[in-house]
C-alpha positions in Angstrom: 11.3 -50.3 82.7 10.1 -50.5 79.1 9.8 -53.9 79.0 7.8 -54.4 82.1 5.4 -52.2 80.5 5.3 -53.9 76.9 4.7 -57.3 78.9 1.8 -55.9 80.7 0.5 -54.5 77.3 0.8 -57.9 75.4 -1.2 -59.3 78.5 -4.0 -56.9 78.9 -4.5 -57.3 74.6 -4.2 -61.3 74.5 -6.6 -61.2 77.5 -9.3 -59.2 75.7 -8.7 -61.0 72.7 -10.1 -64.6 74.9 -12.7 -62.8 76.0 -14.1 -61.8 73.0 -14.0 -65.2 71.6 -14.8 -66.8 74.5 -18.0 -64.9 74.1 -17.7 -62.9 77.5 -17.9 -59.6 75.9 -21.0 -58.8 73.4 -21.1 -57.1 70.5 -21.3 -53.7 71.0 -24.8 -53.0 68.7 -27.6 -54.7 68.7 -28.1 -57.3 65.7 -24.9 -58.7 64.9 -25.5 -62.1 65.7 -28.1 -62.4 63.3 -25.1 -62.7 60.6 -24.5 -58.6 59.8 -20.6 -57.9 59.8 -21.2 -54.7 61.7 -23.9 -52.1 63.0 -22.8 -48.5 62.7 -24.5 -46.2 64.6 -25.9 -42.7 63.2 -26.4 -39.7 65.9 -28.3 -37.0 64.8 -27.3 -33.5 67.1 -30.5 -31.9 65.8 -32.6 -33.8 67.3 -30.8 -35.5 69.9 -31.2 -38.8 69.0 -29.1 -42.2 67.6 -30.1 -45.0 65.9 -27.8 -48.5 65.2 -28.4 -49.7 61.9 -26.2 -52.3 59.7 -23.6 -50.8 58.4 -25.4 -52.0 54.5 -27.7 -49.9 55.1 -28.2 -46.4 54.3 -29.3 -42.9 55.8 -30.9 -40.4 54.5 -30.6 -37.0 56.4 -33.3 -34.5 54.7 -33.1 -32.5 57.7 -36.5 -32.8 60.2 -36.6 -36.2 58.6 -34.4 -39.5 58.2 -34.6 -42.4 56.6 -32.9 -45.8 57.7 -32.9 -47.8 54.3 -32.3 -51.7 53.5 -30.8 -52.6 50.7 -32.6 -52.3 47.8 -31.1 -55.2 45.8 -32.1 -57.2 48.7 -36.1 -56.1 48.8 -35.8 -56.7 44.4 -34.2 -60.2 45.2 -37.3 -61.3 47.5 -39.8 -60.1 45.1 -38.6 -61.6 42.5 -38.4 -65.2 44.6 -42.0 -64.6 45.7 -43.0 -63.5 42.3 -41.5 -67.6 41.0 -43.2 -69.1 43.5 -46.4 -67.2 43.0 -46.6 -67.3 38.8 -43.7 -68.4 37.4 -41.3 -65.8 36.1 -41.7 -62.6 35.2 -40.5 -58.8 35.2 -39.6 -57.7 38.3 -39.2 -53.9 39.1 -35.6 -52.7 38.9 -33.8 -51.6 42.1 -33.8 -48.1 42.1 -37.6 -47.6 43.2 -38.0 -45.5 46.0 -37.1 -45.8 49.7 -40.8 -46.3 50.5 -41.0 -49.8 49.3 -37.9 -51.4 50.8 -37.1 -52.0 54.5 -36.8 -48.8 56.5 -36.6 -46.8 59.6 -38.3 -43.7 58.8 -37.9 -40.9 61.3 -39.6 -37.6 61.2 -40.2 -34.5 63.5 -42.6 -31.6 63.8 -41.8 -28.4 65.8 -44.7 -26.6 65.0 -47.0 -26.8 67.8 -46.7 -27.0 71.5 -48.3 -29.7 74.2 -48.9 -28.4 77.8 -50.7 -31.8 78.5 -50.6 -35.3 77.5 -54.1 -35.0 76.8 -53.7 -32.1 74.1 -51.2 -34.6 72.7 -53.9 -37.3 72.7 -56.0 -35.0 70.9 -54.0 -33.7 68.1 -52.5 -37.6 67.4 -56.4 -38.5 67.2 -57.0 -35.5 64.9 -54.4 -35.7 62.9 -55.0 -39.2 61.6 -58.5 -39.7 62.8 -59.2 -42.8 61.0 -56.5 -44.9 62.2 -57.0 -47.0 65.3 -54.5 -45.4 67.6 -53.4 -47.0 70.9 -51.7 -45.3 74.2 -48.4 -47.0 74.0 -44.9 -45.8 75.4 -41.5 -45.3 73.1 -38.4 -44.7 76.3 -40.4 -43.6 78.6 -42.4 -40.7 76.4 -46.2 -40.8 75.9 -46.8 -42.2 72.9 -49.5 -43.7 70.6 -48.8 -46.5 68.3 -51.3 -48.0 65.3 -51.1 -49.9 61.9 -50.9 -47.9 58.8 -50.5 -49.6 55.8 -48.7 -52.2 56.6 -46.1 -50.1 58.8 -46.1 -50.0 62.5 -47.0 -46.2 63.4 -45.8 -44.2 66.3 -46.1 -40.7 67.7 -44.2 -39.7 69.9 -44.4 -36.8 72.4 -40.3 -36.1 72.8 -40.7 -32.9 74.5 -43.6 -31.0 75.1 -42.8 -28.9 71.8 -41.5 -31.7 69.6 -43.6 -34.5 68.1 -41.8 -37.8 66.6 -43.2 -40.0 64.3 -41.2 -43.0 63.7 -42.5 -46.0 61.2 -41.3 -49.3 60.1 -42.4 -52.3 58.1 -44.3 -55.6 59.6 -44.9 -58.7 58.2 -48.6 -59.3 57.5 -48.5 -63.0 58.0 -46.6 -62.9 61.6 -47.5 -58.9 63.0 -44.0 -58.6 63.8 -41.2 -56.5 62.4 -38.3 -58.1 60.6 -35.8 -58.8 62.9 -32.8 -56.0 61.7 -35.6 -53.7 61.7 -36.5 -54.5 65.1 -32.4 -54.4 66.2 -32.4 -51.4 64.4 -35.4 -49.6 66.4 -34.7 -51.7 69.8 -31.1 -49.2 69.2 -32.9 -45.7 69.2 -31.6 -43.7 71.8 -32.4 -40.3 72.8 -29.7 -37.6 74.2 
């Protein structure tokens, strides 16, 4: 009897094994075929939310906010190429600037007032950062309103008629887009 069932094991093992080579089964985040070993995924209980993010990556929990960091030696690295190929060498800052200058997710929440309507949301969005150019826009399935804010794709999010998200990332100036683990990354937010 235990050999019938060690048999069937070995099968059922060497059969998943092809299929993951053969390519059958995908990866199970977001991203790793753009040459990451491995997205981890972060769940925050708080909030009720997870993000993916590769696993070289940081997060930083500071309670009604996260961050999602890149590597900094990575964002020093590209400066200093771009700095070469703008004017020659030169000093380039060292890596342990802050967060705000490197590729991230940045993740924040305010509890402090309460929206019976979408419009009262509209409102306080438009208030709150008047001089941005805000557009209606929708972040899984919640009303949202999305803009450009110094170079980082803005969004505020209604998650709950008494919790506001904001949720920011970089973009590249030349194409408008985000860069492509950031947009894995953010493509992986899940609420719970």
């Amino acid at each position: 009897m235990r050999s019938k069932w060690n048999l069937l094991t070995r099968f059922l093992v060497s059969g998943a094994a092809v299929a993951v080579a053969s390519g059958l089964v995908r990866p199970a985040f977001p991203g790793t075929e753009l040459g990451n070993a491995r997205f981890v995924e972060y769940e925050n209980t708080l909030h009720g939310f997870s993000i993916a993010y590769p696993e070289e990556w940081n997060v930083i929990d500071l309670g009604n906010a996260v961050n999602v960091v890149g590597s900094s030696q990575f964002s020093a690295f590209e400066r200093s190429e771009e700095a070469k190929e703008a004017k020659g060498p030169q000093l380039v800052a060292s890596t342990d600037e802050s967060f705000g200058n490197m590729a991230s997710v940045e993740i924040s929440f305010d509890l402090s007032r309460s929206f019976q309507t979408p419009i009262a949301f509209e409102r306080h969005v438009r208030k709150m950062y008047p001089r941005l150019n805000w557009k209606p826009a929708a972040f899984r399935g919640r009303s949202s309103f999305e803009a450009m804010h110094k170079n980082r794709h803005v969004l505020v999010i209604m998650k709950d008629s008494s919790t506001l998200m904001h949720l920011s990332f970089p973009v590249d100036t030349s194409t408008g887009l985000p860069p492509a683990l950031i947009e894995k990354t953010v493509d992986s937010f899940e609420f719970r």
